[in-house]
C-alpha positions in Angstrom: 11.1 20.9 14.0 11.6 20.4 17.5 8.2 19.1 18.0 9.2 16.3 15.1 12.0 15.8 16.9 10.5 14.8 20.4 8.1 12.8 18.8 10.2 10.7 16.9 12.4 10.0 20.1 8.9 9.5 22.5 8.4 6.9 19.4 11.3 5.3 19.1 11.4 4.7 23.1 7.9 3.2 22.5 9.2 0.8 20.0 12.2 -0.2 22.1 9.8 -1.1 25.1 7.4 -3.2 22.7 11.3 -5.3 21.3 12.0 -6.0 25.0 8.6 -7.1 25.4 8.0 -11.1 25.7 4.7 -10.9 23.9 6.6 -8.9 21.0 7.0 -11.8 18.7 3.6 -13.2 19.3 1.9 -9.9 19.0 3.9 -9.1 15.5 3.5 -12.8 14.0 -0.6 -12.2 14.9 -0.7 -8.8 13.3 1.7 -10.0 10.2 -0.8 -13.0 10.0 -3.7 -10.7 9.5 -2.4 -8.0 7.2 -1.1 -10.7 4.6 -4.4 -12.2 4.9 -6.2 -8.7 4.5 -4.1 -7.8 1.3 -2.8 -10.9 -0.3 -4.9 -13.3 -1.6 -1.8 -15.9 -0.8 -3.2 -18.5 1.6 -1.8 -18.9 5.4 -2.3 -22.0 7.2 -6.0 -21.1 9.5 -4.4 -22.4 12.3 -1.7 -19.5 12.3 -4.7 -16.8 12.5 -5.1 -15.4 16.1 -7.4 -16.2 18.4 -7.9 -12.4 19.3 -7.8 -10.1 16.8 -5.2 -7.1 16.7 -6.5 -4.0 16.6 -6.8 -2.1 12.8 -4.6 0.6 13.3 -1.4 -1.9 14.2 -2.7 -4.0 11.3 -2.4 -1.9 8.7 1.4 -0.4 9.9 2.5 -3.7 8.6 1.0 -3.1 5.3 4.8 -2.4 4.2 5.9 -5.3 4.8 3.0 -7.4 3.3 3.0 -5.7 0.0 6.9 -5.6 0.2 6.8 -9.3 0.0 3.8 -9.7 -2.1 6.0 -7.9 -4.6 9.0 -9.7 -4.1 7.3 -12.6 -5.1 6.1 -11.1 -8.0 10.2 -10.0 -8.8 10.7 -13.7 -8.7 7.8 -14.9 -11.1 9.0 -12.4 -13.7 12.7 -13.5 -13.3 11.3 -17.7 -13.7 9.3 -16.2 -16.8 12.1 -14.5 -18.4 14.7 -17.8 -17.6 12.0 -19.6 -19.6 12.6 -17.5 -22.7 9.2 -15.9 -22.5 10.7 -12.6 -23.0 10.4 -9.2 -21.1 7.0 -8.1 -22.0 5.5 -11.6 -21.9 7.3 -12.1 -18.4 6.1 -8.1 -17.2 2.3 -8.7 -18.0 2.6 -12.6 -16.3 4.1 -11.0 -13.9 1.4 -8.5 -13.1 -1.1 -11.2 -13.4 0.1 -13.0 -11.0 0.2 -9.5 -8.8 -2.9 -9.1 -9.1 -4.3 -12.1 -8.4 -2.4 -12.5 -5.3 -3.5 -8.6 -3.8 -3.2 -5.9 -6.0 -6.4 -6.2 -7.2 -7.7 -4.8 -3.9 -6.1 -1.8 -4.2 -7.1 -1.6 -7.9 -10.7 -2.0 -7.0 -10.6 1.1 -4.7 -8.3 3.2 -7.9 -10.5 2.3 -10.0 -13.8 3.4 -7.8 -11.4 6.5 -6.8 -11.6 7.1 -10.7 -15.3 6.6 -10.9 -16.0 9.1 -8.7 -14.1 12.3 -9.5 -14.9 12.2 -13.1 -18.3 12.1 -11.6 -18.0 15.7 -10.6 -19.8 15.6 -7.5 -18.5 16.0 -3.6 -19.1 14.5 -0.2 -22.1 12.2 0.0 -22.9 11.8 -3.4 -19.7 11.6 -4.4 -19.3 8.5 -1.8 -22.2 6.8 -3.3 -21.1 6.8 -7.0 -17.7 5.1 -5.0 -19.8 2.5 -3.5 -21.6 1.4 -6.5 -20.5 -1.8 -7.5 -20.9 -1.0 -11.3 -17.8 0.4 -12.9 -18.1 3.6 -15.0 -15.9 4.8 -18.5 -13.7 6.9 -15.3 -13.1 3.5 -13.6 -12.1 1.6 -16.8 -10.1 4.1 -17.9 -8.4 4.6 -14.3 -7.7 0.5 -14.6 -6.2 0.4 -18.2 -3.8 3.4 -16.8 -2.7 1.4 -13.6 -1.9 -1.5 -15.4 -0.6 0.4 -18.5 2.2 2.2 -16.2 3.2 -0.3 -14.6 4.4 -2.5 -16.9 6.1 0.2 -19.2 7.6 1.5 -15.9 9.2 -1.8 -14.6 10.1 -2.8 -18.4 12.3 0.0 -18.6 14.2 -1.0 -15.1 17.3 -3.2 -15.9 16.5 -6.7 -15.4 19.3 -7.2 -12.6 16.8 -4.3 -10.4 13.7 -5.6 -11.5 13.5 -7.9 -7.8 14.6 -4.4 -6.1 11.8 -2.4 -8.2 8.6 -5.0 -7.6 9.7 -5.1 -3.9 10.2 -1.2 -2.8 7.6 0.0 -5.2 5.0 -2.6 -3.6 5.9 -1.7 -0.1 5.8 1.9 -0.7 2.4 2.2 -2.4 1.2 0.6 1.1 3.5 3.1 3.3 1.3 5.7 1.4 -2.0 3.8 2.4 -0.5 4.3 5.9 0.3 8.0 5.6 -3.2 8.6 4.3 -5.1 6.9 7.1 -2.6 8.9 9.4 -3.6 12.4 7.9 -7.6 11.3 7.0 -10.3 11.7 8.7 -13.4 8.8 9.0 -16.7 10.8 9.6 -19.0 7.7 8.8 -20.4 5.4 10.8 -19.2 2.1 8.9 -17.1 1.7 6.0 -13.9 -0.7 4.8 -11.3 2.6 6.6 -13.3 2.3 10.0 -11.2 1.3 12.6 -8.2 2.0 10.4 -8.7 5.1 9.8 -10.2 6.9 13.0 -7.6 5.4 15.1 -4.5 5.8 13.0 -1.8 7.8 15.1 1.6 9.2 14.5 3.7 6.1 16.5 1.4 3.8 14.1 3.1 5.8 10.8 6.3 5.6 12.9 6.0 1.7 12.8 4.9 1.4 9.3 7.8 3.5 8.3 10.3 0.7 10.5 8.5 -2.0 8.2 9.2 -0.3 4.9 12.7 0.5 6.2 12.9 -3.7 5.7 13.5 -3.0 2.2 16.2 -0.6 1.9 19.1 -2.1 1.2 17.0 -3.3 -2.1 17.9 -0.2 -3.5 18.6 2.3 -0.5 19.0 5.7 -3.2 16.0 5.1 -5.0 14.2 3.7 -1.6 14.6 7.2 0.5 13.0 9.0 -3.4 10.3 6.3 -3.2 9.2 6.4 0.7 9.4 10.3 0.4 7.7 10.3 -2.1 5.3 7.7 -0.6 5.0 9.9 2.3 3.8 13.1 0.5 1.5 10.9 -2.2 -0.2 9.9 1.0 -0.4 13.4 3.1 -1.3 15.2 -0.1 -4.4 12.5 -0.8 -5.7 12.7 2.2 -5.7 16.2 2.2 -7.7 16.1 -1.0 -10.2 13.7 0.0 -10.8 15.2 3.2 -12.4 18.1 1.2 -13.5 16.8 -1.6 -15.0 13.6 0.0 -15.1 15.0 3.1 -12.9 11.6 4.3 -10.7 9.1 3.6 -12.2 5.7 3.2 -11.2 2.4 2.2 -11.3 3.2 -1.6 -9.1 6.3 -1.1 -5.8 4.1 0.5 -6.5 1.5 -2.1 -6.2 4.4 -4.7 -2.9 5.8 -3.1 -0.9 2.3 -2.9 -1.7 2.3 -6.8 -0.5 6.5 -6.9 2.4 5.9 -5.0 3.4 2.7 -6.5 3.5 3.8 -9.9 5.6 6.4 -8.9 8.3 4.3 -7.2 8.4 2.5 -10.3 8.9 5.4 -12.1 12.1 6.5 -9.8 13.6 3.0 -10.6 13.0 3.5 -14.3 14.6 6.8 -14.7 
């Protein structure tokens, strides 16, 4: 416990250098820049992306924040679509079209190949290369019609007035868990989507992901500290799995856990 507790001050100290820091703002609108780029599918203006890129494991702690607002945005095209009379399950499944098309379809793609290869029953290597084959399997499909499944019966069963709240902390915390599996994972492979992400994910990274998931908080700040923990342990408990069973945690693996851990959230607001 002590240990946790000097390392949360060392990081907090750390952050409260990089805030006084004149670059700060520059080297946060870069990094922002690139992870909405990474995992939206939202354009930017080209001449906002840096001229040198940040390094992966500071991308990706800002994960939080892009999927935060990737579903907020989503929160508001369901509430347009319900104003318009569509109704709520019309206005859930335009709303997760639109999701997907904007991002979560990245994350989907690594679920689904997540899917594809456990039901495969193999381990390590060749359970990699059933992962990387771009054909999807009956696991995959299934896997897919699951994701999507849950989490529109999930958010329809949210009040409408916390639908906003749910779409925002669920999407932010299904990419806190990303970050708490590339935190806990190991990369043994020479190339791979989770290289550079992965191998070079440390705990003040995980420290500064959690600061950009705290963003969203007051959303719904009960059901936030079920969702984050929750987050948290999805993402520990993952990695821990794929470690052995995959012998790593790849790209496809923190796709799979945004989805996990997502779901879940949404579950906490629908309860």
């Amino acid at each position: 416990m002590e240990m946790i507790k000097n390392g949360f001050q060392d990081h907090l100290s750390r952050f409260t250098e990089e805030i006084k820091s004149d670059k700060f703002g520059f080297d946060l609108r870069d990094r922002f820049v690139v992870a909405w780029t990474l995992f939206s599918r939202v354009p930017m203006p080209k001449k906002w992306w840096p001229v040198e890129m940040p390094s992966g494991n500071r991308t990706l702690s800002l994960a939080p924040l892009a999927g935060g607002l990737l579903g907020l945005l989503t929160g508001l095209v369901i509430g347009i679509s319900d104003l318009l009379g569509i109704g709520a399950p019309g206005s859930l499944w335009i709303g997760v079209f639109f999701y997907a098309a904007a991002g979560w379809s990245l994350h989907l793609d690594g679920w689904g190949d997540l899917w594809d290869g456990v039901g495969s029953g193999k381990e390590g290597e060749e359970m990699r290369s059933v992962m990387k084959d771009s054909r999807i399997g009956a696991y995959g499909v299934t896997g897919l019609i699951l994701a999507f499944g849950l989490w529109t019966s999930m958010l329809g069963s949210v009040e409408n007035t916390e639908v906003l709240a749910a779409c925002s902390v669920a999407a932010a915390s299904g990419r806190f868990a990303s970050c708490s599996a590339a935190y806990k994972g190991i990369y043994p492979w020479e190339s791979g989507m989770g290289k550079g992400w992965v191998d070079t994910y440390k705990g003040y990274d995980l420290f500064t992901a959690a600061v950009s998931l705290l963003i969203f908080m007051p959303f719904a700040p009960v059901r936030w500290i079920i969702s984050a923990a929750a987050a948290l342990m999805i993402g520990f408990g993952m990695a821990g799995w794929m470690n052995s069973k995959l012998g790593g945690v790849n790209g496809d693996v923190l796709g799979a856990t945004a989805v996990a851990a997502e779901i879940f959230s949404l579950a906490v607001f629908a309860i």
